[in-house]
C-alpha positions as CSV (number, residue, x, y, z in Angstrom):
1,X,27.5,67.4,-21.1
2,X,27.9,63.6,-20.5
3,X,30.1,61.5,-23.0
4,X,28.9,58.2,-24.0
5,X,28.0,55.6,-21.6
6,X,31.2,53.1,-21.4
7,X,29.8,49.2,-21.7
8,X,31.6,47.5,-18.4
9,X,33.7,44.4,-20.2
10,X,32.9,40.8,-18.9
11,X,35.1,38.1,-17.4
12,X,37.6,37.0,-20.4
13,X,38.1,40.6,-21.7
14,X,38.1,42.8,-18.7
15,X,41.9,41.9,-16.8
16,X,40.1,43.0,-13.9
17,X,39.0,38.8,-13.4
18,X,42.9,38.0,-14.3
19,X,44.2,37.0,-10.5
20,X,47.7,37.9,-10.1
21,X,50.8,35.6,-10.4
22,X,51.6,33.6,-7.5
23,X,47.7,33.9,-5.7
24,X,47.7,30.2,-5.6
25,X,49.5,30.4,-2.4
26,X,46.9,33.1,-0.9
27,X,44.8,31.2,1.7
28,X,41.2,30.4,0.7
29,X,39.1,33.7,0.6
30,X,41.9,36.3,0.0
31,X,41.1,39.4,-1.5
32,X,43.4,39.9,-4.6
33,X,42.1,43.2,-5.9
34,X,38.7,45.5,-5.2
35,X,37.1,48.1,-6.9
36,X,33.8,50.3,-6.8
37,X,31.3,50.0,-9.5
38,X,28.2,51.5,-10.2
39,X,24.7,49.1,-9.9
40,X,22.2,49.8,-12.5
41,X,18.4,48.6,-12.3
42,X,18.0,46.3,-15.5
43,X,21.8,47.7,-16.8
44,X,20.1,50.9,-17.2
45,X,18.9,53.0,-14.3
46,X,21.8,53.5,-12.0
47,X,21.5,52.8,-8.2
48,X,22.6,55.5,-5.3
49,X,24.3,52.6,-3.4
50,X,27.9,51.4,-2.6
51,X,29.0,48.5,-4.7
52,X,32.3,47.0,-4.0
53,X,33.7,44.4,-6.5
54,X,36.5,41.5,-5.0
55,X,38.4,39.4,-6.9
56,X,39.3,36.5,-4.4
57,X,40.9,33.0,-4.7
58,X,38.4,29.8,-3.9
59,X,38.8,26.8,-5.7
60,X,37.3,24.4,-8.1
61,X,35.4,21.3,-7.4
62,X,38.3,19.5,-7.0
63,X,40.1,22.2,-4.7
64,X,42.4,23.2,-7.6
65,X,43.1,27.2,-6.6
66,X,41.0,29.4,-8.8
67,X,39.8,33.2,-8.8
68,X,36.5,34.7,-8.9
69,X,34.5,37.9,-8.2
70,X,31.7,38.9,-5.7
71,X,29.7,42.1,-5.5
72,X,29.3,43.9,-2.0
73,X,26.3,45.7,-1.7
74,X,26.4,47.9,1.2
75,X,22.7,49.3,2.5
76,X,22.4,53.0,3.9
77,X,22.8,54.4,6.7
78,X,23.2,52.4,9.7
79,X,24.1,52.7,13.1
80,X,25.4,49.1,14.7
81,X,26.3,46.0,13.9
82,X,25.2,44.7,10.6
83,X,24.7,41.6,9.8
84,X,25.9,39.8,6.5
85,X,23.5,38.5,3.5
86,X,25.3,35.6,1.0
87,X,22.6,36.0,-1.9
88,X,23.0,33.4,-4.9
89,X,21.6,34.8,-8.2
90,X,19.9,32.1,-10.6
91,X,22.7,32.7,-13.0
92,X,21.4,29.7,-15.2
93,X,24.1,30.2,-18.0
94,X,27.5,29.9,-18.9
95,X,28.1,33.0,-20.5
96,X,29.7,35.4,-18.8
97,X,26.9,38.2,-19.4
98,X,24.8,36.2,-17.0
99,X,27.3,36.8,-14.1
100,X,25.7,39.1,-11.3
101,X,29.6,40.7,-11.3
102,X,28.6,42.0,-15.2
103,X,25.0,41.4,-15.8
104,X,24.1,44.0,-12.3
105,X,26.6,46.6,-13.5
106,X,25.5,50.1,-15.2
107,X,25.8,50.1,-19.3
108,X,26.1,46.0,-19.0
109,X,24.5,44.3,-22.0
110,X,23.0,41.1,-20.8
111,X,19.3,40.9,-22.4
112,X,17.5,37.9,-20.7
113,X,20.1,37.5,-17.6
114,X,18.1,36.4,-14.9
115,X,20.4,38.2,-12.1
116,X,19.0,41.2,-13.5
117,X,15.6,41.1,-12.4
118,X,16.6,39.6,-9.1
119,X,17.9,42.8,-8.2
120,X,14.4,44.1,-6.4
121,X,15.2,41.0,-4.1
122,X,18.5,42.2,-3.2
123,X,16.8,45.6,-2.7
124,X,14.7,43.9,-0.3
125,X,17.6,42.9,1.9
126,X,20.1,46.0,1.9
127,X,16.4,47.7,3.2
128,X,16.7,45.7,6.3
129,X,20.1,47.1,6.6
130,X,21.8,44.2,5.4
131,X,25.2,43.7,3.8
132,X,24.7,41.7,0.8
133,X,27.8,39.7,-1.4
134,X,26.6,38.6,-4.5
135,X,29.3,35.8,-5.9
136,X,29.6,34.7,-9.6
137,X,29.2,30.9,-7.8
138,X,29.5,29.3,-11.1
139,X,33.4,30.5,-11.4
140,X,35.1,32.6,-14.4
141,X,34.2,29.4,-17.0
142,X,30.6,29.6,-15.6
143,X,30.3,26.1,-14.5
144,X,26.5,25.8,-14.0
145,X,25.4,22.6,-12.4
146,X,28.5,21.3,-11.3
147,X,28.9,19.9,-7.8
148,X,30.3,21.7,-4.8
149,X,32.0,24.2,-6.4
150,X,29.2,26.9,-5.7
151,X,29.3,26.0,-1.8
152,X,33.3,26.6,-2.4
153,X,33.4,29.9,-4.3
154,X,30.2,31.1,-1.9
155,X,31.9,30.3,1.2
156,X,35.6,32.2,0.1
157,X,33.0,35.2,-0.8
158,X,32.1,35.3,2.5
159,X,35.2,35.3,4.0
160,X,36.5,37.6,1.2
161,X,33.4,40.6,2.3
162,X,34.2,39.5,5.8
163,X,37.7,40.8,5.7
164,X,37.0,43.9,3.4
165,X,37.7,46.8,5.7
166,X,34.8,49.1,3.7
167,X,31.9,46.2,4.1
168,X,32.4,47.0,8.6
169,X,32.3,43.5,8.9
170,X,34.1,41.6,11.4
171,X,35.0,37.4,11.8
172,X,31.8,37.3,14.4
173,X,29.4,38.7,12.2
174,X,26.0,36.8,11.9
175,X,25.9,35.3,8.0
176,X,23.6,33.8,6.0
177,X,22.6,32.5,2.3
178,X,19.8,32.5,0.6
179,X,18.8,32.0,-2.9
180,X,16.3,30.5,-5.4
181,X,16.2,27.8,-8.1
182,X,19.9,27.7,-9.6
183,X,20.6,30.1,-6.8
184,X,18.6,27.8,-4.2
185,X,20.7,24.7,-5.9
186,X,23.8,27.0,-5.3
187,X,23.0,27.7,-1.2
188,X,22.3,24.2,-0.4
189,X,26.0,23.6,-1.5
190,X,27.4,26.5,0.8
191,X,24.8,25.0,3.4
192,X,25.9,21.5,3.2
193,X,30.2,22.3,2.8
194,X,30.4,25.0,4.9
195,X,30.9,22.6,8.1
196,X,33.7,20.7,6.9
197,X,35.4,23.9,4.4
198,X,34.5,27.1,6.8
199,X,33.5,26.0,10.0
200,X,34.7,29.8,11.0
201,X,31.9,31.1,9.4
202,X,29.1,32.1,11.8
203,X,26.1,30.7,9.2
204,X,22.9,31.5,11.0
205,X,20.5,29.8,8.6
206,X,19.9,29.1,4.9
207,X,17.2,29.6,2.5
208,X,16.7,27.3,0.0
209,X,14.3,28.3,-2.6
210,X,12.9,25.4,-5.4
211,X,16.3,24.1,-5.0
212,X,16.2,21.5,-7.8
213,X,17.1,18.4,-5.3
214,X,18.0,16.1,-8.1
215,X,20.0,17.4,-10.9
216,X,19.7,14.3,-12.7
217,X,15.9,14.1,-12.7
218,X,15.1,16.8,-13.6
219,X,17.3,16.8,-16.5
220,X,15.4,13.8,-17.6
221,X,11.9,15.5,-16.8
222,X,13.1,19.2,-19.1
223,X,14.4,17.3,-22.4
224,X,11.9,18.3,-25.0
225,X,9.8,20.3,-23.0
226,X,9.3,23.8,-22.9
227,X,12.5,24.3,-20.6
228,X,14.5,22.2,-22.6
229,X,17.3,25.0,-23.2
230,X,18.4,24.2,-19.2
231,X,19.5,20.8,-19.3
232,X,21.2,21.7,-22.5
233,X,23.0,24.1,-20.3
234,X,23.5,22.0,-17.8
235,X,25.5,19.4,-19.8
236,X,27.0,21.6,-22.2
237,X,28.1,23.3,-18.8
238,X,29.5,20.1,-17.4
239,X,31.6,18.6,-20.4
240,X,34.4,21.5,-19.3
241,X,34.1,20.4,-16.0
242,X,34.3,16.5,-16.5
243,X,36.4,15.6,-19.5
244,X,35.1,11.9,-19.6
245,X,31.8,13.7,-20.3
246,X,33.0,16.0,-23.2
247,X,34.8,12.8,-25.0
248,X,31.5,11.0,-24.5
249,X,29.6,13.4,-25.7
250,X,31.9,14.5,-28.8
251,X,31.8,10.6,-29.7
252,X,28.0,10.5,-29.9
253,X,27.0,13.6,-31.0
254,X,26.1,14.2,-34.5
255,X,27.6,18.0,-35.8
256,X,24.6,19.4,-35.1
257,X,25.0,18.9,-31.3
258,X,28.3,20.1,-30.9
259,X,27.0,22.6,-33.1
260,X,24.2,23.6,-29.7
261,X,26.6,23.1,-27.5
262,X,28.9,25.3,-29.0
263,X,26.1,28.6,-29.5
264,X,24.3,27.5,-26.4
265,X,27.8,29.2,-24.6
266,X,27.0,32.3,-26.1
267,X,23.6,32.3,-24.4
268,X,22.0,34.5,-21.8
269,X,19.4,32.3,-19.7
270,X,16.4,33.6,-21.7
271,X,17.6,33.2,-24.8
272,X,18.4,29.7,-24.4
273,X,15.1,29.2,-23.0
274,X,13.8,30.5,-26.4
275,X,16.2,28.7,-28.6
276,X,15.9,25.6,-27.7
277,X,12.1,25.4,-26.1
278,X,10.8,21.8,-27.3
279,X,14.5,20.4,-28.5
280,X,15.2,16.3,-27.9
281,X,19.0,16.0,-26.8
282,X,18.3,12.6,-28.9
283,X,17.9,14.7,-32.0
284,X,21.8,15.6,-31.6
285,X,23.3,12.0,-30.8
286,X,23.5,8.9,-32.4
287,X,21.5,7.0,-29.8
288,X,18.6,7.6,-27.0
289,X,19.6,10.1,-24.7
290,X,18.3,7.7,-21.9
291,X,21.2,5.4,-23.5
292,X,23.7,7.9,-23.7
293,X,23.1,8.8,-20.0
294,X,23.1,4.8,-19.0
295,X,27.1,4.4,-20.1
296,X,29.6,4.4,-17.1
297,X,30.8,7.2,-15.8
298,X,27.7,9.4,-16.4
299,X,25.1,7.4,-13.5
300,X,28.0,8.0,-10.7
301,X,28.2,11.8,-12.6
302,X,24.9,12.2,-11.8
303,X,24.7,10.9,-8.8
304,X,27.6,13.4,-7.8
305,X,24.8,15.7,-8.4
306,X,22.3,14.9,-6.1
307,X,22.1,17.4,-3.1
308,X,21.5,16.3,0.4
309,X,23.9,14.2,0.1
310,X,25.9,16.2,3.6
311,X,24.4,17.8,6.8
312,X,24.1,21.3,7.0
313,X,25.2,22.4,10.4
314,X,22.7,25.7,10.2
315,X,18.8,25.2,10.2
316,X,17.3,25.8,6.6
317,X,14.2,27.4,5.2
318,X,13.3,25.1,2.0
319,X,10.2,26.8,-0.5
320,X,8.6,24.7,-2.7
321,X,5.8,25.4,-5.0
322,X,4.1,21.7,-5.4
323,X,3.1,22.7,-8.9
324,X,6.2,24.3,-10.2
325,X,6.5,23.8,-13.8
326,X,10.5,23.5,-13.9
327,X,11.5,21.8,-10.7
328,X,9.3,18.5,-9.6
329,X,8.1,18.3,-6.1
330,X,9.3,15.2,-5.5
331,X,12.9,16.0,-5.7
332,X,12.8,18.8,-3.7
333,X,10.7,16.4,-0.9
334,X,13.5,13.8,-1.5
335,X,16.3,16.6,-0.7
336,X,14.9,17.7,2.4
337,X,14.2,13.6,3.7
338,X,18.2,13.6,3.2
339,X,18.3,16.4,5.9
340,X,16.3,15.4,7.9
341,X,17.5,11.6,8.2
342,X,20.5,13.5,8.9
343,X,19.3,15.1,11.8
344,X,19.3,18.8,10.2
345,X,16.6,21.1,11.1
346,X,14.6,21.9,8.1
347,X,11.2,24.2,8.2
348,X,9.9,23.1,4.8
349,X,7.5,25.4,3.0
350,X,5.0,23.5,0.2
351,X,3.0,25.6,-1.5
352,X,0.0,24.3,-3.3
353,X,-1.1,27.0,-5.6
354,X,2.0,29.2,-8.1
355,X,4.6,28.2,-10.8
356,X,8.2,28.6,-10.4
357,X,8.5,31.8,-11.4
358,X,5.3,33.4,-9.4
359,X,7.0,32.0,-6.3
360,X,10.5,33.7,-7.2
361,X,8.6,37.0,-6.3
362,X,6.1,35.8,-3.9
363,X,9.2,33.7,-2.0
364,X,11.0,36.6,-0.6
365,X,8.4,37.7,1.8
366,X,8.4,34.7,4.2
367,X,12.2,33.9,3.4
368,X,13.2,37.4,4.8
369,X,11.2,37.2,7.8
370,X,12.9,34.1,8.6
371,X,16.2,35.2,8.3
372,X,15.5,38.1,10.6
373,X,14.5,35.7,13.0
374,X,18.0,34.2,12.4
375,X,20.2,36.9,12.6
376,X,18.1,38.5,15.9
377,X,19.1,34.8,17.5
378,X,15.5,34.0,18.2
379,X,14.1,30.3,18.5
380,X,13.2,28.3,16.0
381,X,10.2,27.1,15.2
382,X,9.3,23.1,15.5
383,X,10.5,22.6,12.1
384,X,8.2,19.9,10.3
385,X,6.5,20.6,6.6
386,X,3.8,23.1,6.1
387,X,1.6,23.8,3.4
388,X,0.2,27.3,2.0
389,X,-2.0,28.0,-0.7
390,X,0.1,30.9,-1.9
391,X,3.3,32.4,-0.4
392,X,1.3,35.8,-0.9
393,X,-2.0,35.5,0.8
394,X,-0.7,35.4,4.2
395,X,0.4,38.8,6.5
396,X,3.6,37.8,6.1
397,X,3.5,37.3,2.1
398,X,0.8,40.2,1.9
399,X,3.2,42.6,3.2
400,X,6.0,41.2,1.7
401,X,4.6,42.2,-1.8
402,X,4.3,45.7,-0.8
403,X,7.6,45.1,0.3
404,X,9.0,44.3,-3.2
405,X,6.9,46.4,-4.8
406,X,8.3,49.4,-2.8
407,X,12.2,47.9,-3.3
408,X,11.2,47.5,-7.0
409,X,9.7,51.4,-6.8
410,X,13.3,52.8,-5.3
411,X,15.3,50.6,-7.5
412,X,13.5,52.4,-10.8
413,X,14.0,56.0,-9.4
414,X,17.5,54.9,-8.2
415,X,17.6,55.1,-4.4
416,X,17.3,51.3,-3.6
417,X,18.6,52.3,0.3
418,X,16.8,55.0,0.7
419,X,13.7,56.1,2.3
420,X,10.0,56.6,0.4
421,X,8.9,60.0,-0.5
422,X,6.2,60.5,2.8
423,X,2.9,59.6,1.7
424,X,-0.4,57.6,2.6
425,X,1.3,54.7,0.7
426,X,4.6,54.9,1.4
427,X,3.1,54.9,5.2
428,X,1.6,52.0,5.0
429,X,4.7,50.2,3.6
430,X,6.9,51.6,5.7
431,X,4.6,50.1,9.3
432,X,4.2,46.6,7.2
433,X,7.8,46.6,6.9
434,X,8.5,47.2,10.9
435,X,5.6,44.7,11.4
436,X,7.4,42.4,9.2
């Protein structure tokens, strides 16, 4: 007879996230310790897969030696070559529940993490034979928001999984990132450092899904409105990053705003969402928070923000649905003009018809046929912006949803790498994903 089920501990309790003395002087992606763990669907169905966990140093955005943890995610079966997947969860919080290292673990408790539902998009990849890494990009004090050090952590994940003997990777091995909304804001930081921090790094492409553009903005746009629990995040995120922020903020705010601040912390994703939905920052300071934003050094903060900002080196896939609710259009147009001025080759994706979650699910299908494309070395396509009325009405999106809906089927019977129980259905999945 089983014993209990033991609850996995998060970074700050588990010593596991502690790096050892002296790993300062470890070079840039270093694996200081490893472990297996067990995946779980949702925290609760446990996943027939090999899960490696890596604490390795990286740095913070200011290049101040740090630790953190990825997740390797190793498919099934293969014969070959593999190529390596860099997936950015839309961790969206500071609490430490929200990071894919605890939130995708068996027995975690982490009600409303986003990186738990992504997990049927992860599925997606390791059944193209993929080896996926799965970083906590925001770093032990979950620094959502803040710029660069995503693209830094990301990167030293790579090059961490790269070395791990177990992951049969090698320094050549085709790589690539891809991930949506604070994951998408995530990649186009490994994207637009990796040529000047890991040029060693073979990064085939990027996919860059709703990937905010303008920080800033859109933390402008969310205040009061029903997503006004992010840029609450966001800042109370960024005063431990910037300390002429927290001093600025602690002068202006009224207790009830450090009060937020404080309990917003605490928060998984979705209940911060919930919580705050409709809350005025102004409401917790003793001025405007358009006056509050105005004094010097927050503009040059927030414009520290801004992505596109550096040239990628690698081509990108940028998806953007023109309607999304969260993220405004014209940020994410603004980010890819930066590119492109640049001279990076961007195939940007509008889609006219979808919300910003719809697309988080309907997304995948065109993304993953792209980086197939990438890692088989095949051209690329003119590049230029396209327009769809929805991400799933195409073949590719079409069969992309019975793709996720099959990943989503073996991730809830637990055997997210294997094959589908032989059947018309399972048939029909299984020639739309060689099609694919």
């Amino acid at each position: 007879m089983r014993g209990p089920r033991r609850r996995p501990l998060p970074a700050g309790q588990d010593p596991f996230y502690e790096p050892p003395i002296g790993f300062a002087a470890a070079a840039p992606g270093t694996v200081l310790r490893s472990r297996s763990v067990r995946i779980a669907l949702l925290a609760a169905i446990p996943q027939r897969i090999t899960a490696w966990q890596l604490l390795y140093r990286t740095c913070d955005l200011s290049g101040v030696p740090d630790a953190t943890v990825t997740t390797v995610v190793l498919p099934g079966d293969v014969s070959g070559p593999v190529p390596l997947l860099a997936y950015q969860c839309a961790i969206d919080a500071i609490s430490s529940r929200c990071f894919p290292s605890y939130a995708l673990r068996y027995g975690a408790f982490a009600p409303g993490s986003v990186p738990q539902v992504e997990w049927p998009i992860i599925v997606t990849a390791l059944r193209r034979g993929w080896v996926v890494t799965i970083s906590d990009h925001g770093g032990p004090r979950g620094s959502f928001g803040a710029p660069r050090e995503p693209g830094y952590r990301v990167l030293d994940a790579i090059r961490a999984t790269l070395g791990f003997a177990p992951a049969g990777l090698s320094p050549e091995t085709p790589t690539a990132a891809w991930g949506y909304s604070g994951g998408g804001m995530a990649t186009s930081w490994v994207a637009e450092l990796a040529p000047s921090y890991a040029p060693e790094i073979a990064l085939v492409g990027a996919v860059l899904g709703s990937p905010v553009g303008d920080p800033g903005d859109i933390f402008a746009r969310l205040n009061a409105g029903p997503f006004a629990g992010l840029p609450l995040l966001v800042v109370t995120a960024l005063r431990r990053v910037y300390p002429e922020l927290d001093r600025l903020l602690r002068a202006h705010s009224e207790p009830a705003g450090i009060a937020a601040m404080d309990r917003i912390e605490t928060c998984t994703t979705t209940e911060a969402l919930v919580r705050y939905r409709g809350v005025d920052l102004t409401d917790y300071l003793d001025r405007p928070v358009v006056e509050l934003f105005a004094i010097p050094p927050i503009p040059a903060l927030f414009d520290e923000l801004r992505l596109g900002e550096r040239a990628p080196a690698c081509p990108l896939l940028v998806q953007q649905a023109v309607r999304d609710e969260v993220i405004a259009v014209e940020n994410v147009d603004g980010q890819v003009e930066r590119y492109r001025r640049a001279g990076v080759h961007v195939e940007y994706v509008r889609v006219r018809f979808g919300g910003h979650i719809s697309e988080m699910f309907l997304a995948p299908s065109s993304a993953l046929a792209w980086l197939s494309d990438r890692y088989a070395g095949r051209p690329l396509g003119p590049g230029g912006t396209g327009a769809v009325a929805s991400s799933g009405l195409s073949g590719t999106g079409i069969r992309g949803v019975f793709g996720l809906a099959a990943a989503a089927f073996l991730a809830l019977v637990g055997r997210p790498a294997a094959g589908l129980v032989p059947g018309p259905f399972t048939r029909f999945i299984g020639r739309t994903r060689r099609a694919a």
